[in-house]
C-alpha positions in Angstrom: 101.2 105.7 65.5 97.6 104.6 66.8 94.7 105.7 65.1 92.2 108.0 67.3 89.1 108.2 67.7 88.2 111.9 66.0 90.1 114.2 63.8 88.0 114.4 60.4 88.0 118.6 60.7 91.5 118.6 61.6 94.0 120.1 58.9 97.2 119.9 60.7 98.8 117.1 63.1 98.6 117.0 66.5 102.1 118.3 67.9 104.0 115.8 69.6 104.5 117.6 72.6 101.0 118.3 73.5 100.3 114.4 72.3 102.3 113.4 74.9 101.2 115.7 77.6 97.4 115.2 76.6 97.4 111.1 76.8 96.0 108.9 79.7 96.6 105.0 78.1 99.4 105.2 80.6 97.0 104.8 83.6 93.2 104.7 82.5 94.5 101.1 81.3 93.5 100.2 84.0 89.7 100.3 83.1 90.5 98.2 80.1 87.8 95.1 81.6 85.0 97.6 82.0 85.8 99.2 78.9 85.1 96.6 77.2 81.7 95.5 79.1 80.4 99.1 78.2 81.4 98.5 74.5 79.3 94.5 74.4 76.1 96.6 76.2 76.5 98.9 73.4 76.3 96.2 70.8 73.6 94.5 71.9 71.8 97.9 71.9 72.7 98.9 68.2 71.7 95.8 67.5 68.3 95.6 69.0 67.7 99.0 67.1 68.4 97.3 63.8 72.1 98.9 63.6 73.8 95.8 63.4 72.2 92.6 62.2 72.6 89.5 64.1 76.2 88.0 62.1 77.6 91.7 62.8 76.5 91.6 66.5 77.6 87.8 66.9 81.0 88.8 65.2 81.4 92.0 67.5 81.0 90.2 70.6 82.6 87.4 70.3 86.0 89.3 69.2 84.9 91.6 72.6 85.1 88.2 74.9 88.1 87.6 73.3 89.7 90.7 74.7 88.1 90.3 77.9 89.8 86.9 78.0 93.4 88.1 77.2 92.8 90.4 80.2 91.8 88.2 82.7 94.9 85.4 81.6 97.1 88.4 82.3 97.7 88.7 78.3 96.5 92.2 77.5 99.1 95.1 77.3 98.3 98.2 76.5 99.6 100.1 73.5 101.0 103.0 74.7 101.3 104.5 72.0 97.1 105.2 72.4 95.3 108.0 73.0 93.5 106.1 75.7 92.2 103.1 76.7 88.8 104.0 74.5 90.9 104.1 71.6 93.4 100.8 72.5 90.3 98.6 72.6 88.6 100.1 69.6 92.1 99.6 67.9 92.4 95.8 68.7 88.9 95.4 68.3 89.9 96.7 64.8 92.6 94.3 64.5 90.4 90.9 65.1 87.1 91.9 62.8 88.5 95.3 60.4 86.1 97.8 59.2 83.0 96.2 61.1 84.7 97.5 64.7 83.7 101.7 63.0 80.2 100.6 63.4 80.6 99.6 67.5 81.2 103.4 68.6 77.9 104.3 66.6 75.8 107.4 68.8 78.5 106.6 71.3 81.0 109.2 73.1 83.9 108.5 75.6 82.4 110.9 77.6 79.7 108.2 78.2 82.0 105.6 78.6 84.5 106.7 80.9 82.0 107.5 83.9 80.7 104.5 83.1 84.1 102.9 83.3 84.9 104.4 86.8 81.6 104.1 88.3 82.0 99.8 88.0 85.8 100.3 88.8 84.5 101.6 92.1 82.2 99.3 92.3 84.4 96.4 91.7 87.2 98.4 94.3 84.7 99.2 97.4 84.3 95.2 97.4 87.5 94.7 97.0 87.9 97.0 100.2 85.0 95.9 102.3 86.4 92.1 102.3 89.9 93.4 103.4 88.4 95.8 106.1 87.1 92.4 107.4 90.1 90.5 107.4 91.2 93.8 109.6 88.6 93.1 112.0 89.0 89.3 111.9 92.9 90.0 112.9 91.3 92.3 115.7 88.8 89.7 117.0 91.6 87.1 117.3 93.6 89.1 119.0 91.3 89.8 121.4 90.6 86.4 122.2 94.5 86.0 123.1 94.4 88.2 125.0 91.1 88.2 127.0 90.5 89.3 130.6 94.2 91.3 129.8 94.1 94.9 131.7 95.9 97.6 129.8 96.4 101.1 130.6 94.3 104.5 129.3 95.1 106.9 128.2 93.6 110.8 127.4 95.8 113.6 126.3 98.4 111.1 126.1 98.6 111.1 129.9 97.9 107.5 131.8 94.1 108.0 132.6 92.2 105.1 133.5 92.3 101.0 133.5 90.7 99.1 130.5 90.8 96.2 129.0 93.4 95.4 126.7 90.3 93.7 124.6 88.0 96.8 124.7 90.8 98.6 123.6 91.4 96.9 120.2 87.6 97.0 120.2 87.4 100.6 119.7 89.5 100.3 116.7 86.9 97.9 115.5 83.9 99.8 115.8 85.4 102.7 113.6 86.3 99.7 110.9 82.8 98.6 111.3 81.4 102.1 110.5 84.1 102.4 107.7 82.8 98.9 106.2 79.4 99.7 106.5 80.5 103.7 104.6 81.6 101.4 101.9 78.4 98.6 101.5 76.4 102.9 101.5 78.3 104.2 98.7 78.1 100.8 97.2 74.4 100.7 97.5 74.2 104.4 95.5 76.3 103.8 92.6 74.5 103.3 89.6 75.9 102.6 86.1 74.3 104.6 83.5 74.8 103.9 79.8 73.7 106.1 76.6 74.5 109.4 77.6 76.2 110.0 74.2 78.5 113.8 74.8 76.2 115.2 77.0 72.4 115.5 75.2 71.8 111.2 75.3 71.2 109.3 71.8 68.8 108.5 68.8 68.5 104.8 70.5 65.2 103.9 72.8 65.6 103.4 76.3 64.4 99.9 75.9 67.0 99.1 73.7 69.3 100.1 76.7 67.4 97.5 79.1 67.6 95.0 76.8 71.5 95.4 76.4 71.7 95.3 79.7 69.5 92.4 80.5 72.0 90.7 77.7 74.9 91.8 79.7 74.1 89.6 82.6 76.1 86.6 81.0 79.6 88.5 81.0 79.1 89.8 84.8 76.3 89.0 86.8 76.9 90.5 90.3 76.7 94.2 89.0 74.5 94.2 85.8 71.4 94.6 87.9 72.8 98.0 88.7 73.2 99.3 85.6 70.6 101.6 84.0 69.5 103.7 81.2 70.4 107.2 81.6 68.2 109.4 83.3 69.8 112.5 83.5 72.5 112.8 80.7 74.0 116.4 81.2 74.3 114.8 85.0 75.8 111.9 84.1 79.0 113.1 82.2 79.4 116.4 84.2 79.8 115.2 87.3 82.4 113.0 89.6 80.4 113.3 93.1 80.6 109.8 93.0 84.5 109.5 93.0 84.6 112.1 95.6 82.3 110.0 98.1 84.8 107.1 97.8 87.7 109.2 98.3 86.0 110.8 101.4 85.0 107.0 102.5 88.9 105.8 101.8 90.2 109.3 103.9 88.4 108.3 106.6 89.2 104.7 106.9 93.1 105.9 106.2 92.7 108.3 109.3 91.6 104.9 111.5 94.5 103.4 110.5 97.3 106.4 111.1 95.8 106.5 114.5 96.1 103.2 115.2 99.6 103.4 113.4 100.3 105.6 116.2 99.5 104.2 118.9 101.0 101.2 118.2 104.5 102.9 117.2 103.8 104.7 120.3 103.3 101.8 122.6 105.9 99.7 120.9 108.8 102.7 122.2 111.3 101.7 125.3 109.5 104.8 127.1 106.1 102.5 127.1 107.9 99.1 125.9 103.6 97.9 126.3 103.9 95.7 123.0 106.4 94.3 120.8 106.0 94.1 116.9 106.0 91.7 114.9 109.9 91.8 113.2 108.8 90.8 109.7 107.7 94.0 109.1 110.0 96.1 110.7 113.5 97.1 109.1 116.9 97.6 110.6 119.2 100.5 110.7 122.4 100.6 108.5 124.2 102.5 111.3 122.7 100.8 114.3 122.8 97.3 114.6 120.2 98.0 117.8 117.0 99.2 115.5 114.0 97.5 115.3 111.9 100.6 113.6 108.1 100.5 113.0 108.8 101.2 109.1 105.2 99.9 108.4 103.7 102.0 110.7 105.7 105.2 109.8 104.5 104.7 106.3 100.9 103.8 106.8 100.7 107.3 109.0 102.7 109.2 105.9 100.8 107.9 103.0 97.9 109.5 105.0 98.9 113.1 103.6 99.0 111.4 100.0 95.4 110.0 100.5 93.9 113.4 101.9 95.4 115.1 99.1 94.1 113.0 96.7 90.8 114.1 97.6 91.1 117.8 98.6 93.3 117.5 94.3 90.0 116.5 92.8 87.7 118.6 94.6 89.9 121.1 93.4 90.2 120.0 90.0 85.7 119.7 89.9 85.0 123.3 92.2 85.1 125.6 89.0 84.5 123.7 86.0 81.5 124.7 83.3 79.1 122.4 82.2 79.3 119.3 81.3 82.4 117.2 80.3 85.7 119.2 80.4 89.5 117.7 79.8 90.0 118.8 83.5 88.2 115.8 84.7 90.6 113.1 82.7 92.9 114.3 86.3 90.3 112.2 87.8 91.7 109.0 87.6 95.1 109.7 89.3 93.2 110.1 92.7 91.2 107.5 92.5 93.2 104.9 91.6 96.3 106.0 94.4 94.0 106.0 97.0 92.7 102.6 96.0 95.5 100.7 95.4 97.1 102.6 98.5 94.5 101.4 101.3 93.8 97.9 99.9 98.2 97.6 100.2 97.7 99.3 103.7 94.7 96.7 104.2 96.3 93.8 103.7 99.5 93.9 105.3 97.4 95.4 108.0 95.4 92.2 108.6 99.1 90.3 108.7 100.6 92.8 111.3 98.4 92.7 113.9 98.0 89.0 114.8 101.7 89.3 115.4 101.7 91.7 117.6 102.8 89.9 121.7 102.0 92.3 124.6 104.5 92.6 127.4 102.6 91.3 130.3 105.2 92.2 133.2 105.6 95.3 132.2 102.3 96.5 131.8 101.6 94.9 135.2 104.1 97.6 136.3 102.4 100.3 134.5 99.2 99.2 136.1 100.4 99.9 140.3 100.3 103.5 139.1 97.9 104.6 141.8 96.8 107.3 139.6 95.4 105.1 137.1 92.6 104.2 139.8 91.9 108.0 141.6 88.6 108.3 139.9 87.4 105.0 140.9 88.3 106.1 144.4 86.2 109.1 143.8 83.6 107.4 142.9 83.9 105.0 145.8 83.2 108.1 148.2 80.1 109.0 146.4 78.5 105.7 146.9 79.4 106.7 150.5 77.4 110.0 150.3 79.9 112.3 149.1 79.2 114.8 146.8 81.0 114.3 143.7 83.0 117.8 143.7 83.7 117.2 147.2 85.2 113.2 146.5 87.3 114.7 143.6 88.9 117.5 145.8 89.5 114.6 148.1 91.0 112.6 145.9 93.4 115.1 144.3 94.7 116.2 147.3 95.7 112.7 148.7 96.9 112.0 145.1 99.3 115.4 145.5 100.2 114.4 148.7 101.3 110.5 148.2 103.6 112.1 145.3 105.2 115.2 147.4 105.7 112.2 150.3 106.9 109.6 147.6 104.8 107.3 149.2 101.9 105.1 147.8 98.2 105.5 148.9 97.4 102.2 149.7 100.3 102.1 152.4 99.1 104.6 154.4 97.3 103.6 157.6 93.8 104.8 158.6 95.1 107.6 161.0 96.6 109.2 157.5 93.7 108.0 155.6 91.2 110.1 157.9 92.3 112.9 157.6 91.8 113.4 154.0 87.9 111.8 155.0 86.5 110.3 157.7 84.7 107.4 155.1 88.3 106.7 154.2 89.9 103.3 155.3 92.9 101.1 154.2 90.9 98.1 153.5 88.4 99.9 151.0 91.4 101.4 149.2 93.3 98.2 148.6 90.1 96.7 147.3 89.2 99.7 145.1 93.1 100.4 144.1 93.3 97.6 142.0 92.8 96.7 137.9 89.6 94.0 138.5 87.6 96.9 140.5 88.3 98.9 138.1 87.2 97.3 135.1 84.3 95.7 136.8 82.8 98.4 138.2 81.7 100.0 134.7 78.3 98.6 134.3 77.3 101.1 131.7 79.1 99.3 128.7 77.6 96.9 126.6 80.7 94.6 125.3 79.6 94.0 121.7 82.1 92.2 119.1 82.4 94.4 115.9 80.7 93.0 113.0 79.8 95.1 109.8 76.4 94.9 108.5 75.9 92.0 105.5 
């Protein structure tokens, strides 16, 4: 059995059952790296207090780096037989050096060390995300490119609207990825590191001793070490999981861009539209119907939606009623996080892959786009630059709209005489020109065509 961490007052053994229930090892080893960074600043702050002289401090690190390296060859596994990962490191530290590795958890609680732990997990994770967001928009930008100049169909209430460009549509899609990137560099920017909160009250070691760890620290990881800080507010630090709660919110919101798109996509991809076809390497078949090409990717991007949304709304929960500070409640923290991480960076990636395959169907969409509906407020607007009051131009336009479909005949057939009598500014040779895709798109002058590009 592994040793723990505590249990000096305790008379009787821990049941088995509630041993079990009570444990995290089997998913908080996943912040076995960080674990360990907090444990080396620790050293170097006993040490600078005259805790640990400089062979003990020497011998405790170097055994420290040696666990840092069996994780990052792939080498550690955790002993699940562990409380936690707190106690699986202090345990092999144990192992390597013996009774020296009591002295490292010196004025030290997990309570400190665990919000530690998360806050540079999601700080190693929003990178993580931010690069793949930008694969995502790289995949966007190239597509685009292929299909420049390309008109493609609108659409509001799910009704064929207006023309746009097939380019401006993927665009769209890019802005909200460039406001989700730039969510993501924001909550990076506030998340600080804080060490030496002890339980809750802080510890018997000077803040300097804390900057001097840190500034120690910078050896082992150098892109986050500037971030980290001596606690300022220490009831604060280990009562609270705002933090988590803002990257959830982030990674809800960038899950929500990619359902929709998701479902457009599945959408356009259907015989009834038949605009796209999708790239077969991630579709599956059917073991009925030798016919299917289904949109499984899709389908489960848009269903692991509800999963990510409850992940938050389950924490937010767990946090609404709790006492100050630390409580056991808040170990159900990590579950969350870490499914909504792993989740969108999967969703991310394959992302990226699945949309430079995607082929439009030019000839059909070139049908789609003689639908003379598509271009009835451009004809509307047509008779205002004639004079017409706008109301007037729309009534106009509707009722020759209702009238080409009750006559199942097409607008830009009609001759003049017809033509007239809907309004005498009216003429065949205006409405072939107007009636068409290239108007249509060229006459918005009010859009600025910017490529997506998150901030630095």
């Amino acid at each position: 059995m592994s040793k723990k961490l505590w249990g000096g007052r305790f008379k009787k053994a821990i049941d088995k059952d509630f041993e079990k229930f009570s444990k995290s090892i089997q998913y908080d080893f996943k912040l076995a790296r960080v674990d360990v960074f907090h444990s080396i600043i620790h050293t170097f702050a006993l040490s600078g207090s005259g805790l640990l002289n400089k062979k003990e401090t020497k011998t405790i690190i170097s055994a420290l780096n040696e666990i840092i390296k069996e994780i990052d060859a792939g080498k550690f596994k955790p002993d699940m037989s562990s409380e936690d990962i707190h106690t699986d490191i202090h345990n092999r530290l144990e192992k390597k050096i013996g009774k020296l590795s009591a002295k490292v958890h010196t004025l030290r609680s997990r309570n400190d060390q665990i919000v530690f732990n998360e806050k540079f997990y999601c700080l190693d994770e929003a990178i993580s995300i931010k690069d793949l967001i930008n694969e995502v928009l790289k995949s966007f930008l190239s597509l685009m490119k292929k299909y420049d100049k390309q008109p493609f169909i609108g659409y509001t209430h799910t009704q064929r609207a207006q023309v746009i460009l097939f380019s401006d549509y993927l665009s769209a899609f890019g802005h909200m990825l460039v406001r989700d990137s730039n969510r993501i560099k924001k909550f990076y920017d506030s998340v600080i590191p804080y060490i030496g909160a002890g339980a809750l009250a802080g510890t018997s070691l000077h803040r300097k001793e804390y900057f001097k760890a840190i500034d120690s620290f910078l050896s082992f990881d150098d892109s986050k070490s500037g971030k980290i800080k001596s606690v300022e507010s220490s009831i604060d630090n280990v009562s609270d999981r705002d933090f988590i709660m803002e990257f959830l919110n982030v990674i809800s919101i960038i899950q929500m861009h990619l359902s929709r798109l998701s479902e457009d996509i599945i959408l356009y991809s259907t015989q009834e539209f038949d605009y796209l076809d999708l790239p077969e390497e991630f579709c599956t078949g059917s073991s009925l119907m030798p016919h299917k090409k289904n949109p499984d990717f899709l389908e489960l991007v848009r269903g692991y939606t509800g999963r990510i949304y409850g992940n938050q709304v389950s924490l937010m929960t767990t946090m609404k009623g709790l006492p100050m500070t630390y409580n056991r409640d808040m170990q159900l923290d990590k579950e969350p996080l870490f499914s909504s991480v792993e989740i969108i960076k999967d969703e991310l990636k394959i992302m990226a892959k699945f949309i430079k395959g995607i082929r439009l169907k030019k000839k059909i969409i070139a049908e789609a786009l003689l639908d003379e509906r598509l271009y009835a407020a451009e004809l509307a607007e047509f008779l205002v630059f004639k004079g017409i009051a706008f109301k007037d131009a729309h009534d106009i336009v509707g009722k020759l709209i209702r009238h080409a479909e009750d006559n199942k005949t097409r607008i830009k057939q009609m001759p003049d005489s017809v033509l007239k009598t809907f309004c005498a500014r009216l003429n065949s040779v205006d409405v072939a020109k107007v009636m068409r895709s290239t108007h249509a798109i060229t006459s918005k002058k009010s859009i600025k065509r910017k490529v997506p590009k998150p901030d630095a």
